[in-house]
Chimera marker file (.cmm) of the C-alpha trace (Angstrom):
<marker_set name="trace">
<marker id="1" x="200.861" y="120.690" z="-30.583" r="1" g="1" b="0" radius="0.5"/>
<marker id="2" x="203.119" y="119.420" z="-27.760" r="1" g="1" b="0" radius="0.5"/>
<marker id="3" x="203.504" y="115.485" z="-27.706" r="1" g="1" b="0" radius="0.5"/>
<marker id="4" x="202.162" y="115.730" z="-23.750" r="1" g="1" b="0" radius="0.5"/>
<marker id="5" x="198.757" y="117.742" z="-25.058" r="1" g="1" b="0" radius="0.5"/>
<marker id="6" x="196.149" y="115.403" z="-25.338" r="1" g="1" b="0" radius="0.5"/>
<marker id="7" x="192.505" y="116.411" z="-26.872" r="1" g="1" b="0" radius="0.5"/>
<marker id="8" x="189.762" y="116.432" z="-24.783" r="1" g="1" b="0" radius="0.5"/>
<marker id="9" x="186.928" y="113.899" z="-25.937" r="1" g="1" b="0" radius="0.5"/>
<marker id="10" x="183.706" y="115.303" z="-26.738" r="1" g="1" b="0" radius="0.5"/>
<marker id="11" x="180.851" y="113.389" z="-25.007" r="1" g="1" b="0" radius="0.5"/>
<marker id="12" x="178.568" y="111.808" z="-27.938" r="1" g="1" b="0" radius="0.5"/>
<marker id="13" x="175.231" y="113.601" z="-28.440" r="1" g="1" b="0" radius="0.5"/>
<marker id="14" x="173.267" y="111.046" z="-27.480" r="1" g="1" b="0" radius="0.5"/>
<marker id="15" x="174.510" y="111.156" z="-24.225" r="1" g="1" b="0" radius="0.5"/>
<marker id="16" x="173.996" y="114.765" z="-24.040" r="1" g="1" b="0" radius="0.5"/>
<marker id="17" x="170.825" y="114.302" z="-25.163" r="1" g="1" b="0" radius="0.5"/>
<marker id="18" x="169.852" y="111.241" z="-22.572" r="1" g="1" b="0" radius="0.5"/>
<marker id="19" x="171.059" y="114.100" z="-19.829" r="1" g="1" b="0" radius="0.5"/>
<marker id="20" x="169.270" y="116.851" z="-20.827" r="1" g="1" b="0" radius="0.5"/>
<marker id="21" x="165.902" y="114.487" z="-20.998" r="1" g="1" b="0" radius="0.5"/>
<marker id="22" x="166.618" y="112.797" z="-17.657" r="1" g="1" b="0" radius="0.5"/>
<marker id="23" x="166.972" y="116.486" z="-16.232" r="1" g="1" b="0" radius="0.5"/>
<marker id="24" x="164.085" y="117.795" z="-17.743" r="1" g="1" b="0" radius="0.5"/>
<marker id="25" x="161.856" y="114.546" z="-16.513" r="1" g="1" b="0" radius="0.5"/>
<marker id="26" x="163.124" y="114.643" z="-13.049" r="1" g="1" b="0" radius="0.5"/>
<marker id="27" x="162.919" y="118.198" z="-12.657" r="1" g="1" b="0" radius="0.5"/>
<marker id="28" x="159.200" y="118.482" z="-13.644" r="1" g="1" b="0" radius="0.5"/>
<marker id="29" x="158.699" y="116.083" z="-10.670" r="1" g="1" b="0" radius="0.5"/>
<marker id="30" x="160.191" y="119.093" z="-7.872" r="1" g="1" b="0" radius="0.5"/>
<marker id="31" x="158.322" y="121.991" z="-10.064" r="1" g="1" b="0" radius="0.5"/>
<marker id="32" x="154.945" y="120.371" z="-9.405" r="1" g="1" b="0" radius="0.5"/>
<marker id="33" x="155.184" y="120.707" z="-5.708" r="1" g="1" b="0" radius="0.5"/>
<marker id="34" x="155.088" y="124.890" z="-6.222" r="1" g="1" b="0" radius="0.5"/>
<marker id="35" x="151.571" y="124.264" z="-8.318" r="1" g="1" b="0" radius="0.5"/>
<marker id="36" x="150.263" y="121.420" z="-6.275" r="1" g="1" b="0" radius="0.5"/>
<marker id="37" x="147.539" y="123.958" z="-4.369" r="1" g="1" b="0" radius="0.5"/>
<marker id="38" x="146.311" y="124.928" z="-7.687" r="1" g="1" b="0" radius="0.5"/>
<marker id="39" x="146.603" y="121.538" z="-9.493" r="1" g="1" b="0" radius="0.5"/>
<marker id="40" x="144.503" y="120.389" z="-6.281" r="1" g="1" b="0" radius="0.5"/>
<marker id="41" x="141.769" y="122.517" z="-6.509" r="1" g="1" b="0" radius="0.5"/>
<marker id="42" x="141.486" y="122.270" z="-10.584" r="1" g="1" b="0" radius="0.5"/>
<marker id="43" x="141.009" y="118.738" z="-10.176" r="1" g="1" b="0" radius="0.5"/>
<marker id="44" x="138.864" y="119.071" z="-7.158" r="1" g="1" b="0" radius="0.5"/>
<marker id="45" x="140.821" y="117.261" z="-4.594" r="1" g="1" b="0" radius="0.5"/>
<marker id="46" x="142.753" y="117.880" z="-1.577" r="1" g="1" b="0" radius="0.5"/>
<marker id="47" x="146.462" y="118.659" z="-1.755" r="1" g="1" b="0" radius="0.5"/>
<marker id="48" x="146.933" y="115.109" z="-0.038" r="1" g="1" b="0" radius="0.5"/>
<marker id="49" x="145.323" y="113.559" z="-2.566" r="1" g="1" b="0" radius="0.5"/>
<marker id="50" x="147.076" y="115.910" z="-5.086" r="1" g="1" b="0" radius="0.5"/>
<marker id="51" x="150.210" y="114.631" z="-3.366" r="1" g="1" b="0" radius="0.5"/>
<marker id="52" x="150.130" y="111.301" z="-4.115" r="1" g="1" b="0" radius="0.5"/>
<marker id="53" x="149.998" y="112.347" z="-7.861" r="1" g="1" b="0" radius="0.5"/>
<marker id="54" x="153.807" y="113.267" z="-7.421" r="1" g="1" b="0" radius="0.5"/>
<marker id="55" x="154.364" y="109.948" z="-5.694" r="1" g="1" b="0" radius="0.5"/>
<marker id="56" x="152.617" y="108.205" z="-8.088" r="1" g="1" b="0" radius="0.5"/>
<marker id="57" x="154.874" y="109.617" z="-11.063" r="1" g="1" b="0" radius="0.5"/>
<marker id="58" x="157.939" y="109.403" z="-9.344" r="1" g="1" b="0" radius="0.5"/>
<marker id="59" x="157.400" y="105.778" z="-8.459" r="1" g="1" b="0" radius="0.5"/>
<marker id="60" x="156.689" y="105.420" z="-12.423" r="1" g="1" b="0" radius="0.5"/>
<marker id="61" x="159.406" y="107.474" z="-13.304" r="1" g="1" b="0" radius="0.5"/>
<marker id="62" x="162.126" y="105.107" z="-11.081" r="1" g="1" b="0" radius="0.5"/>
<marker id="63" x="160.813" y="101.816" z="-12.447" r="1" g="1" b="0" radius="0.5"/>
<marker id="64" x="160.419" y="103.039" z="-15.795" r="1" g="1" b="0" radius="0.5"/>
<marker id="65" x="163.789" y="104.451" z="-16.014" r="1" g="1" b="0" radius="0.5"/>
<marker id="66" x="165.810" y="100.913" z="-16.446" r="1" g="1" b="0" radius="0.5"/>
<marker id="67" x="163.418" y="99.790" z="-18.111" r="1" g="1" b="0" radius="0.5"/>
<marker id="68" x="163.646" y="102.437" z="-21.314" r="1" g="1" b="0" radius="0.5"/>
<marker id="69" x="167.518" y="102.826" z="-20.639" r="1" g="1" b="0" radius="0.5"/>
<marker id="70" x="167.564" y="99.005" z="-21.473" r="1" g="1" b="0" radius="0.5"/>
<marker id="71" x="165.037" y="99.441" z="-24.253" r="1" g="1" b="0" radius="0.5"/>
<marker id="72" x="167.019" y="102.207" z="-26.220" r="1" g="1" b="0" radius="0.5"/>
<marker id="73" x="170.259" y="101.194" z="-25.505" r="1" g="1" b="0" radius="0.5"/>
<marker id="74" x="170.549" y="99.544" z="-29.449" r="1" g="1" b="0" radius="0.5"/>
<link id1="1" id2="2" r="1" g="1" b="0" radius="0.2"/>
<link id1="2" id2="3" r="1" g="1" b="0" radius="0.2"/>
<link id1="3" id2="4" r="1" g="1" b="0" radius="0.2"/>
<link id1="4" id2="5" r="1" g="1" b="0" radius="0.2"/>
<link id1="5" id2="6" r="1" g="1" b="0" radius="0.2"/>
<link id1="6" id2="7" r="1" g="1" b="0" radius="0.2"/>
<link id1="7" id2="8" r="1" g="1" b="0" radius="0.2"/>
<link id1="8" id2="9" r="1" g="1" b="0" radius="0.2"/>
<link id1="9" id2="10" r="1" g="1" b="0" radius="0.2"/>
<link id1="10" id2="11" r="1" g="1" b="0" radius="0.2"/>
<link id1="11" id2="12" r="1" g="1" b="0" radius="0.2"/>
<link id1="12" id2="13" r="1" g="1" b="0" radius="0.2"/>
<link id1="13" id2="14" r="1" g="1" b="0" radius="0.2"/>
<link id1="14" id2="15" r="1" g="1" b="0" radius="0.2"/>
<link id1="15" id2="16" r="1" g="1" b="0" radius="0.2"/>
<link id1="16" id2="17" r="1" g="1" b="0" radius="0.2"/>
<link id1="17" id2="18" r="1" g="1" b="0" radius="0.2"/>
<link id1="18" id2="19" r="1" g="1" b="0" radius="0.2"/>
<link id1="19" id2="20" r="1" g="1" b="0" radius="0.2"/>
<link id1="20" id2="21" r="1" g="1" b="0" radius="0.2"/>
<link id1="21" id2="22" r="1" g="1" b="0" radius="0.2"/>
<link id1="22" id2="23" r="1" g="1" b="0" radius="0.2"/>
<link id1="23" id2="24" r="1" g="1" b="0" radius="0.2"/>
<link id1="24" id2="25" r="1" g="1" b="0" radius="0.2"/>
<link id1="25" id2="26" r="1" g="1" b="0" radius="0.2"/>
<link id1="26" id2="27" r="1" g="1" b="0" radius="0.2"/>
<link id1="27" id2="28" r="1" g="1" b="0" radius="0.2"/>
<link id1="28" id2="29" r="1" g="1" b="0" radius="0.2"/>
<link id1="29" id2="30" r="1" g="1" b="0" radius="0.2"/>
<link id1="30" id2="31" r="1" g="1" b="0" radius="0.2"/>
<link id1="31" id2="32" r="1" g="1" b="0" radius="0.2"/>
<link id1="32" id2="33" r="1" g="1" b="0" radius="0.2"/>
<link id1="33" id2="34" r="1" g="1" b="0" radius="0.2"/>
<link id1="34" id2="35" r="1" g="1" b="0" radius="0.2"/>
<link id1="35" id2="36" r="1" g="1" b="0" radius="0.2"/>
<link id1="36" id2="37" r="1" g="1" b="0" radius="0.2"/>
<link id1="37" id2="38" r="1" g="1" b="0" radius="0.2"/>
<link id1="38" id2="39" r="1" g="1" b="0" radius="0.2"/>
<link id1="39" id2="40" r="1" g="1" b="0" radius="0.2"/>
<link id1="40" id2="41" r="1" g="1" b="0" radius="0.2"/>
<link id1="41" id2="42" r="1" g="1" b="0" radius="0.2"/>
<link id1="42" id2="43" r="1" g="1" b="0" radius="0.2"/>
<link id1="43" id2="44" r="1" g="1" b="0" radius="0.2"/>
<link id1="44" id2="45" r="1" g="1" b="0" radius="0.2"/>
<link id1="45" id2="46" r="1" g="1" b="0" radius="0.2"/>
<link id1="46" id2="47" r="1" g="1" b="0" radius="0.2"/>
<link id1="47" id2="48" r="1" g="1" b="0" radius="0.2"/>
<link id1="48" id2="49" r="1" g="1" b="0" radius="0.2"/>
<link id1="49" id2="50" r="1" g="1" b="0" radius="0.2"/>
<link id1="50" id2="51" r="1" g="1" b="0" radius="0.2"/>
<link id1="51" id2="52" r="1" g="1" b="0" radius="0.2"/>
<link id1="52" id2="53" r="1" g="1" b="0" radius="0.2"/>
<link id1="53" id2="54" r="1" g="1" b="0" radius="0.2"/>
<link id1="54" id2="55" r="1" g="1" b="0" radius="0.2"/>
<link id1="55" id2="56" r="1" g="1" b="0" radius="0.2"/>
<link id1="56" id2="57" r="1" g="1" b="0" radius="0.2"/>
<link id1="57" id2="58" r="1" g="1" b="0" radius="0.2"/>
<link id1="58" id2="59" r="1" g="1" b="0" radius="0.2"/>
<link id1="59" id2="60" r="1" g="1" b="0" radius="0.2"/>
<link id1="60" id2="61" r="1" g="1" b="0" radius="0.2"/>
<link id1="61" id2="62" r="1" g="1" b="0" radius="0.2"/>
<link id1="62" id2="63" r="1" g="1" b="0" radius="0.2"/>
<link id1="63" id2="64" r="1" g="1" b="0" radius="0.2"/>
<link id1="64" id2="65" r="1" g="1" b="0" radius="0.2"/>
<link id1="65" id2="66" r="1" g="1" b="0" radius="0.2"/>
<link id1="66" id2="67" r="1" g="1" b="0" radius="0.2"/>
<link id1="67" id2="68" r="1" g="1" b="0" radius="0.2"/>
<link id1="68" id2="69" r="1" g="1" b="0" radius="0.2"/>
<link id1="69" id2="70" r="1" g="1" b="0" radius="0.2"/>
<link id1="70" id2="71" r="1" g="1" b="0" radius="0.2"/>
<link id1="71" id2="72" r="1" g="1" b="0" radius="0.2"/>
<link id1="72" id2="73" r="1" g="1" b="0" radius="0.2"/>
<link id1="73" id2="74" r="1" g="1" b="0" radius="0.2"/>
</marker_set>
């Protein structure tokens, strides 16, 4: 190995892990919108109402998110 090659650092698998999670939470949160018609009328409601389930996870999701980052960070 040349003395100017330096090894790339792996990221730790936690962190990998923390992404993939975060991705998977947030997405769910865009992929509802496509089945909020259906989720609607299986719960008997009006989209609008169905609507405000998204905003009402999303809301929980952003304060949450600190919170558990904090929480697991030892």
């Amino acid at each position: 190995m040349s003395i100017g090659v330096r090894r790339r650092a792996l990221l730790p698998a936690w962190l990998l892990a923390l992404t993939f999670t975060t991705f998977t939470f947030a997405t769910d949160d865009y992929v509802i919108a496509g089945v909020l018609p259906a989720l609607s009328a299986g719960l008997g409601v009006s989209e609008a109402m169905g609507g405000q389930l998204v905003t009402a996870f999303s809301l929980a999701f952003a304060l949450a998110a600190p919170v558990a980052s904090v929480v697991t960070a030892t």
